[in-house]
C-alpha positions as CSV (number, residue, x, y, z in Angstrom):
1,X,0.0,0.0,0.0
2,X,1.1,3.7,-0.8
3,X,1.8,5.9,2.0
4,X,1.7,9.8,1.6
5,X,2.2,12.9,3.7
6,X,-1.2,13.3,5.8
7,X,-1.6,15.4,9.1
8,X,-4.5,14.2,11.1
9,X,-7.4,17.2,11.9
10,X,-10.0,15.4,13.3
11,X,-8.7,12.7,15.6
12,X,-12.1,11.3,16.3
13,X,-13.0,10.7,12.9
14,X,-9.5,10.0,11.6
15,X,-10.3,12.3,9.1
16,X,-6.9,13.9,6.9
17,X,-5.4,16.5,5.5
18,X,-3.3,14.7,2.4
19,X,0.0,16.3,1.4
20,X,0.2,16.0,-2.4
21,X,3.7,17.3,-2.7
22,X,7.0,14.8,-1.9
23,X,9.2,18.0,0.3
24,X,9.6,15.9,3.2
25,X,11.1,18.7,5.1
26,X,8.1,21.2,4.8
27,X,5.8,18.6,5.2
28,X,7.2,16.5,8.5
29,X,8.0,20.9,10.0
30,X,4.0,21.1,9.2
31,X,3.2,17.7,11.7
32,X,2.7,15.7,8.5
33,X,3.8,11.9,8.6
34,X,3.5,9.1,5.8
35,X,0.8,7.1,6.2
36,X,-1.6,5.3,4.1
37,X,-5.1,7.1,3.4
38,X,-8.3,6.4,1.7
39,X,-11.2,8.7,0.1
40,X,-14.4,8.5,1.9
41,X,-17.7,7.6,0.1
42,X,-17.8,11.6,0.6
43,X,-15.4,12.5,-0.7
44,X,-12.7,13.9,1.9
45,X,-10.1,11.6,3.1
46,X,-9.2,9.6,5.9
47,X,-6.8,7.2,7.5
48,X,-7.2,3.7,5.9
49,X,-9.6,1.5,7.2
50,X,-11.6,4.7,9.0
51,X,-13.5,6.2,5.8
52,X,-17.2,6.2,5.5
53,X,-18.5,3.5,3.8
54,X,-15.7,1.1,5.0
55,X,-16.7,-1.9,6.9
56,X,-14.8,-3.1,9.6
57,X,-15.8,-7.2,9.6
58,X,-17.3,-8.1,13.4
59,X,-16.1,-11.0,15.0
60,X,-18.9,-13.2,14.0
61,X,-17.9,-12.1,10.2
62,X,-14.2,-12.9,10.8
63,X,-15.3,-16.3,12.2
64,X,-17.6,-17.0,9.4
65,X,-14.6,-16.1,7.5
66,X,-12.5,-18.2,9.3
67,X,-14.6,-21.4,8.7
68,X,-14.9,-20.9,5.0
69,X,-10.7,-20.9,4.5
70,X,-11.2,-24.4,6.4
71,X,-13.7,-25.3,4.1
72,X,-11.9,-24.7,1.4
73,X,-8.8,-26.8,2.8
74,X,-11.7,-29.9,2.2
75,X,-12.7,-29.3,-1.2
76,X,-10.5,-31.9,-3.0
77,X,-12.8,-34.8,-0.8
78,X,-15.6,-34.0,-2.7
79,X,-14.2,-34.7,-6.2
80,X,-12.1,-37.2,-4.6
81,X,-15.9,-39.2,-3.9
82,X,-17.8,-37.7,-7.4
83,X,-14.7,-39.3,-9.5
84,X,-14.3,-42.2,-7.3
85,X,-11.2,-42.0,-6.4
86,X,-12.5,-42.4,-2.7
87,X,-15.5,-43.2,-0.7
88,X,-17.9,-41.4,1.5
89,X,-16.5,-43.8,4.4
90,X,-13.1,-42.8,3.8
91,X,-13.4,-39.3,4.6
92,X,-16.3,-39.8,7.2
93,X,-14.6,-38.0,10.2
94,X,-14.1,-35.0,7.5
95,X,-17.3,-34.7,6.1
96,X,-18.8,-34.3,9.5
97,X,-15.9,-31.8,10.8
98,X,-16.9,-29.8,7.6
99,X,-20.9,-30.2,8.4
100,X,-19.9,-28.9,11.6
101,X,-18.1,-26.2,10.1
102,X,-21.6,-25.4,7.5
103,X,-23.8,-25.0,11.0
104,X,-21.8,-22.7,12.8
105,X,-21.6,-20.6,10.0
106,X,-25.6,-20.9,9.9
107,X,-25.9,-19.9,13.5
108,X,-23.3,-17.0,13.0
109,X,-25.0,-16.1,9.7
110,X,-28.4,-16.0,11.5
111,X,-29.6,-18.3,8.7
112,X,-30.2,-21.6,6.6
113,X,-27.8,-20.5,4.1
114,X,-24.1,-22.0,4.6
115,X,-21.5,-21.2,1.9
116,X,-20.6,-25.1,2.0
C-alpha cells in the first residue's frame, strides 16, 4: 500500500489532510507523517480503514470467514468421492468436521444458508 504525507485534523473521525507534494522537510516541519489514506464515500479523506462506507468485519464475520478458509482446505474430498477416487466412508470424520463447520456458519449467519 502507498503511503503519503497526511496530518490528522479530526482525531475522532481519523479524518486527513493529504499532502500532495514529496518536500519531506516542509511537510514532517507542518506535523505531516507518511501514512496510508483512503477517500471517503464523501469524498474527503481519511486514514485507511476509517472512511465512510468502509466496513470493519465483526467477530462473527471474521469467524464465518474463518470457517470458510477451512472449508476450502476440504474441497478436494468432494471430487475425490464424485470421481471415485474415494469413498464417502473414507473421509467420514471429515465430512462431518466440515458439516460442523456449515452449522456454525448458519448460526453465526443467522440463517439456513451456509457457503458449503
Amino acid at each position: 500500500m502507498t503511503k503519503h504525507w497526511a496530518k490528522i485534523i479530526d482525531d475522532e473521525k481519523k479524518l486527513v489532510e493529504v499532502g500532495l507534494g514529496d518536500d519531506s522537510k516542509y511537510y514532517e516541519t507542518n506535523g505531516f507523517t507518511k501514512m496510508e489514506v483512503a477517500e471517503g464515500s464523501d469524498g474527503r479523506w481519511y486514514v485507511k480503514g476509517y472512511e465512510p462506507g468502509h466496513s470493519i468485519p465483526s467477530s462473527k464475520q471474521k469467524r464465518i470467514d474463518e470457517l470458510k478458509k477451512l472449508l476450502a482446505q476440504w474441497d478436494y474430498v468432494g471430487v475425490k468421492i464424485a470421481t471415485g477416487c474415494a469413498t464417502i466412508e473414507d473421509y467420514k470424520d471429515v465430512i462431518e468436521m466440515c458439516e460442523a463447520y456449515r452449522q456454525e456458519i448458519r448460526i453465526l449467519s443467522g440463517g439456513d444458508d451456509a457457503n458449503s
